[in-house]
C-alpha positions in Angstrom: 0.0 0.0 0.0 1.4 3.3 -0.9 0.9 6.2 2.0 -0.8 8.9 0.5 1.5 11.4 2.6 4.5 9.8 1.4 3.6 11.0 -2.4 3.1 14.1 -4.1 -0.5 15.4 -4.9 -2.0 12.0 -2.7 -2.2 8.5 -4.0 -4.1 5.4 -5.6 -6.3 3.0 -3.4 -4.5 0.2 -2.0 -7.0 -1.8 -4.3 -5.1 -0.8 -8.0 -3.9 -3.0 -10.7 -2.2 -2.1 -13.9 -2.6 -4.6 -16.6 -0.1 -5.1 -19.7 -0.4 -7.4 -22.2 3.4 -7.5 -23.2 6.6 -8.4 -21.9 8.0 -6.2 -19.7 10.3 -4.6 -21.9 7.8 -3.8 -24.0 5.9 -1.9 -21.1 8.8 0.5 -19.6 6.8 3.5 -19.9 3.8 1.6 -17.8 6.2 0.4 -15.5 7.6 4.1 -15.3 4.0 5.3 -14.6 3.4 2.5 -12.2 5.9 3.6 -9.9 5.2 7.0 -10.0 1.6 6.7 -9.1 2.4 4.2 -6.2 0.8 1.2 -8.6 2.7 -2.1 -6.9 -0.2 -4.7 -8.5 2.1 -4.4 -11.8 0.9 -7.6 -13.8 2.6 -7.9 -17.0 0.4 -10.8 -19.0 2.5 -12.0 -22.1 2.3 -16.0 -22.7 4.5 -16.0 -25.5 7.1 -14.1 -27.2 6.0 -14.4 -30.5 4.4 -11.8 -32.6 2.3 -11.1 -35.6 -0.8 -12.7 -37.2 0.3 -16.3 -36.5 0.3 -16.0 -32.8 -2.0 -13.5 -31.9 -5.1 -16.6 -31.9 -3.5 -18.5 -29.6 -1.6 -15.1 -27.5 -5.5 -12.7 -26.8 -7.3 -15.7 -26.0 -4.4 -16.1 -23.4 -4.1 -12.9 -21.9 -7.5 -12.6 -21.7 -8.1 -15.7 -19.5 -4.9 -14.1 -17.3 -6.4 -10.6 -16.8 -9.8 -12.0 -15.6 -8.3 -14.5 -13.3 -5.8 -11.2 -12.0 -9.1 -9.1 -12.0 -11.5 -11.3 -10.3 -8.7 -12.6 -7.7 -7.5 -8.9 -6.8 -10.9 -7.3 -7.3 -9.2 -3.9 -7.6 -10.9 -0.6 -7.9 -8.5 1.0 -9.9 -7.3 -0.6 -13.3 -5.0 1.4 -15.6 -4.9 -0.5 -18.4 -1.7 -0.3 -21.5 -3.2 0.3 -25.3 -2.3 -1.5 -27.9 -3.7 -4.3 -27.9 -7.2 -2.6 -27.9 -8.4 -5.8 -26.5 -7.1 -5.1 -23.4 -8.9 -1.8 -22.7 -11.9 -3.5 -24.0 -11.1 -6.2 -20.9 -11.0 -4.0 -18.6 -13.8 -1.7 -19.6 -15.9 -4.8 -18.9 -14.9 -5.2 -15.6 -15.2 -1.6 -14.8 -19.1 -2.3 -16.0 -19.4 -5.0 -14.0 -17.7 -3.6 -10.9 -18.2 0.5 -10.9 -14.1 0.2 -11.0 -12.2 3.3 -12.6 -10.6 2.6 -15.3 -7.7 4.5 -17.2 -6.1 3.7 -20.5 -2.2 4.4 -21.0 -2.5 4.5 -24.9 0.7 4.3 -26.7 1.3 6.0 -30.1 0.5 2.6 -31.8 -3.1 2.7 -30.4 -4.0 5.4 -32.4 -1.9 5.0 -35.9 -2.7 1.0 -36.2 -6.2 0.4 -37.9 -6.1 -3.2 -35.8 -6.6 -1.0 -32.7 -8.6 1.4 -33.8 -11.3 -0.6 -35.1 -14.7 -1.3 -35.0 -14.4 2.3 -34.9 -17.5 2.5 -32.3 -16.1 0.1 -29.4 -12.7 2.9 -29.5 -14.8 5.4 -28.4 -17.3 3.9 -26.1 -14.3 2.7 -24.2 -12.6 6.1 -24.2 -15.3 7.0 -22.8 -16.2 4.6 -20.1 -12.5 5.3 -18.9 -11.9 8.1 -16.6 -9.5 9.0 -19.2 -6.8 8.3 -21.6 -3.3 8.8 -21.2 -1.8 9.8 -24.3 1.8 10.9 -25.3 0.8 14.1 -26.9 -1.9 16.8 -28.3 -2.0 15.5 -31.5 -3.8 12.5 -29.7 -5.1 14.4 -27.1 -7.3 15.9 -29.7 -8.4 12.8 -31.3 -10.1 11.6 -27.8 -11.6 14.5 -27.1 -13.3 14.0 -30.8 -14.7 10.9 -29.3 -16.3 12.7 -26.2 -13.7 11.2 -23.5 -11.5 12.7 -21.7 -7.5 12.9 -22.5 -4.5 14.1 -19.9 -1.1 14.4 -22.0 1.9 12.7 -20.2 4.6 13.4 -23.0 6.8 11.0 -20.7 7.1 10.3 -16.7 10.5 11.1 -15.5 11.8 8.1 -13.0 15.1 7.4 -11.6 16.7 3.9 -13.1 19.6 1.4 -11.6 23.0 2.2 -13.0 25.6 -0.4 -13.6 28.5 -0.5 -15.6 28.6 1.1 -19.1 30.3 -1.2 -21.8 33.2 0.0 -22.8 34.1 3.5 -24.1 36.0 5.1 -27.2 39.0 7.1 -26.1 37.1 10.4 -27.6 33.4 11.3 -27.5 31.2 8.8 -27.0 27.4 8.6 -28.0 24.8 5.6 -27.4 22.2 5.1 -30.3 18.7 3.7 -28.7 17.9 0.8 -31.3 15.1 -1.5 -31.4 15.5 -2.5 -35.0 12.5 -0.9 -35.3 10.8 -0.2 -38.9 10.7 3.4 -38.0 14.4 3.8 -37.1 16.7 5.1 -39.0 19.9 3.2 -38.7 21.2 3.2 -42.3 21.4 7.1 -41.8 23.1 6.7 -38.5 25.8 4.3 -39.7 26.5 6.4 -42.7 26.6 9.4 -39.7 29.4 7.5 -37.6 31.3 7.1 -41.2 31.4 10.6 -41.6 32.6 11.5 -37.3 35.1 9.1 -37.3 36.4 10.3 -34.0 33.3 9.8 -32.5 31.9 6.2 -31.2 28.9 5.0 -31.9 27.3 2.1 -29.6 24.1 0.8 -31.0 22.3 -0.7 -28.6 19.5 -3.8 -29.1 20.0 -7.5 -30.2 23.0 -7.8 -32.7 22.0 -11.1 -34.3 20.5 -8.7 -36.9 23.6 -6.9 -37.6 24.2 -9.3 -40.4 21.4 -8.8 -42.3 21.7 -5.0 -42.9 24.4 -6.6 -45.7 26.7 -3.3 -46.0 30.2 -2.5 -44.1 29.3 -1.3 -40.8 32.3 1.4 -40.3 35.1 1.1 -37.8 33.9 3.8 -34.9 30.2 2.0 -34.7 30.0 -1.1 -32.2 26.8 -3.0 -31.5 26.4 -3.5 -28.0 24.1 -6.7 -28.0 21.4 -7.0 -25.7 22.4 -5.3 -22.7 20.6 -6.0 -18.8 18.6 -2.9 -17.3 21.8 -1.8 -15.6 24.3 -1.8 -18.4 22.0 0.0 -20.3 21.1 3.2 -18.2 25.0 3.1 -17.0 25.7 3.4 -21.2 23.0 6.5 -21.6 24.4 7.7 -18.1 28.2 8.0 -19.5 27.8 8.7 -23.0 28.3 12.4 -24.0 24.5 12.7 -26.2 21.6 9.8 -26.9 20.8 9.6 -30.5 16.9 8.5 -30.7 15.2 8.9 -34.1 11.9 8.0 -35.5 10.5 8.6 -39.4 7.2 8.6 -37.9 5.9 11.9 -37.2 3.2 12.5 -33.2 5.5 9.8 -32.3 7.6 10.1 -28.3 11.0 8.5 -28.1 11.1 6.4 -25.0 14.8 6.9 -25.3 15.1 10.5 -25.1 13.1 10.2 -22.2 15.4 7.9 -20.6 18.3 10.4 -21.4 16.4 13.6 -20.1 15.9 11.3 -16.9 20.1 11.0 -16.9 20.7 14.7 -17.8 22.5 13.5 -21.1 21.8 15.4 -24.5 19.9 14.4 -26.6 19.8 13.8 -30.7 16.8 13.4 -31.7 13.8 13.9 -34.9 12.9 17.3 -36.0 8.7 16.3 -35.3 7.0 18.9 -33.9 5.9 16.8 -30.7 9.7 15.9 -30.3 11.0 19.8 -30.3 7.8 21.1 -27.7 8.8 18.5 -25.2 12.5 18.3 -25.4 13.2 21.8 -26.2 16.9 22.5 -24.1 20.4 20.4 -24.2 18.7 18.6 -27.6 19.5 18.7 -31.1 16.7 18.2 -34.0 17.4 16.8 -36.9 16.2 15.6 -40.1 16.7 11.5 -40.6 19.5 11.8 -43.2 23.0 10.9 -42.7 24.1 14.4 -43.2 21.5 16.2 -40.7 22.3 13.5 -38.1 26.1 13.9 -38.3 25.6 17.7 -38.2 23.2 17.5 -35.3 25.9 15.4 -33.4 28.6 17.6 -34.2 27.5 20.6 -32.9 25.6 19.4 -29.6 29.2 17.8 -28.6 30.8 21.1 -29.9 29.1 22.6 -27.3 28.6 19.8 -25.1 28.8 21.8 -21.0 26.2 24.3 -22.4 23.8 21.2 -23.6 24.3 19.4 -20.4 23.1 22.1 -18.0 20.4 23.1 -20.5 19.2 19.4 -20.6 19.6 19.1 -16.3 17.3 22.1 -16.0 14.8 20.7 -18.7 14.7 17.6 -16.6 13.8 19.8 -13.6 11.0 21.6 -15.3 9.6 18.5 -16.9 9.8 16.7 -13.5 7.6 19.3 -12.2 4.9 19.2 -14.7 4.8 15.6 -14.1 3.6 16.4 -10.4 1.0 18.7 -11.8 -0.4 16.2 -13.9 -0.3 13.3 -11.6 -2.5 15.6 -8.9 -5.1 15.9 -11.8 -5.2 12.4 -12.6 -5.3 11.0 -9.4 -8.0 13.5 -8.9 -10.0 12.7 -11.7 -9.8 8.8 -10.0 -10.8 9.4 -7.0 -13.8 11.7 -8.1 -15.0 9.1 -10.4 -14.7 6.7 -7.6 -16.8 8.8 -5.3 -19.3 9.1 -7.6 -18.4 13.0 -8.7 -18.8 13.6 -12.3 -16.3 15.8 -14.6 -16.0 18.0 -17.5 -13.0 16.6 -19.9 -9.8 18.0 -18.7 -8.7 18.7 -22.3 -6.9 22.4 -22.2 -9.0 24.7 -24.2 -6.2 25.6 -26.5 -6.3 21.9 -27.8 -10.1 22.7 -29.2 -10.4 22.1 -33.2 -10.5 25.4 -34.7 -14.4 26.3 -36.1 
């Protein structure tokens, strides 16, 4: 049980559970928001490892079964619930209509840009609006709930503290770590042709490197690929390295790992989207996703590398204390619904659709 004088702007009841139907590495940011909120009923739900068509029959079915066995043996009052999959929001909207429980939907970027998440169109946004609202990274989204009649609180990211261990080794001269998922949306080509052209900088790519392989070109002599690294290896990299490179093509799109580095104080590279530059606006450089724009954007954060690092530590600051704001409102919004008070979407009115 969390004691509400112990946290910042009150707390959760005892009675909460966060569901995520994922592995736990594919739920940091709900295991970031867990903690924050006092959530200790974290219940990651992922039967296999497998993705794609060809196990998602035998995967839902699965972590459907697990949630209402969590649900019915925790009976919780609070459920905040991680989107996609839609099916999970779905779950526990039903147990919310069977119980009077609060619900509140984390909804990654995915939940909105996917049409597998988004559809039947009308079960969306009758569950937006049976929740007491929907977390979502931005106001691009924001908007888009508040189309549906249900109420949206933006949480661009939820600054956390992580454990440091040791950082692989480092280059001799600058040193910056590239957050790589082998996503479809990354980048990397452009990086690698990047590190070609900053020889005296090193570049360690983290994620899996039985991949490395396939990209079939010469991977130049300043870039290493870390391999999987554990939790602690990993923030001790981001922690030590001079600047976090974290792109995306996709545009209303947060980077989890420029969140990560804001949380360290470390500078940040990152894509020139418009959500991107409002949230990490000090100590960061924006760039286009081309080799040239990246190397450029590298080049002159480290060439002015002290100035970025303060500008970044006092960004973390502010952004740490917008966080508290917004936690106060959401637990509020929980606890009113539990009570029985009703609410006015919390939606800012500059977020309105013009006309």
């Amino acid at each position: 049980m969390t004691d509400s004088s112990l946290v910042p702007g009150g707390a959760l009841p005892a009675r909460t559970t966060f569901l995520v139907w994922a592995e736990r590495h594919r739920g940091t940011r709900s295991a970031w928001l867990a903690e924050s909120l006092g959530v200790e009923d974290l219940q990651y739900l992922s039967p296999t490892r497998q993705r794609g068509l060809g196990a998602a029959w035998r995967k839902y079915p699965a972590q459907l079964v697990a949630s209402a066995r969590v649900l019915l043996a925790h009976r919780p009052r609070v459920v905040l619930v991680q989107s996609p999959p839609s099916f999970a929001a779905w779950t526990a909207a039903l147990y919310s209509l069977a119980t009077g429980s609060a619900v509140v939907i984390d909804a990654h970027s995915d939940a909105f840009e996917r049409g597998i998440w988004t559809r039947p169109g009308w079960i969306t946004r009758l569950v937006a609006r049976r929740a007491v609202a929907t977390i979502v990274t931005n106001d691009h989204w924001a908007r888009q709930v508040g189309r549906w009649g249900a109420t949206a609180i933006t949480v661009p990211s939820i600054p956390t503290s992580f454990p440091i261990g040791d950082a692989p080794p480092l280059g001799s001269g600058h040193n910056v770590a590239v957050v790589n998922t082998w996503a479809s949306d990354e980048p990397l080509g452009a990086v690698l042709d990047a590190a070609a052209s900053l020889p005296a900088v090193t570049f360690h790519v983290t994620g899996r490197d039985d991949r490395v392989a396939g990209l079939g070109r010469t991977i130049p002599q300043n870039v290493r690929f870390t391999g999987f690294l554990a939790e602690g290896e990993y923030h001790g990299l981001l922690r030590a390295a001079d600047a976090v490179v974290c792109l995306t093509t996709r545009n209303h799109t947060m980077q989890n790992g420029a969140c990560e580095a804001l949380s360290h104080g470390t500078p940040i590279v990152t894509s020139d989207w418009p959500v991107l530059r409002d949230y990490f606006s000090a100590g960061t450089a924006h760039v286009d996703n081309t080799a040239g724009g990246i190397a450029d954007g590298i080049a002159a954060l480290l060439a002015d590398l002290d100035v970025n690092r303060r500008e970044v530590a006092s960004l973390r600051e502010r952004r740490q204390a917008e966080w508290l704001e917004t936690r106060t409102t959401l637990i509020g919004l929980i606890n009113d619904r539990l009570d029985g008070r009703t609410h006015r979407s919390r939606r800012r009115p500059d977020l309105e659709e013009p006309g």
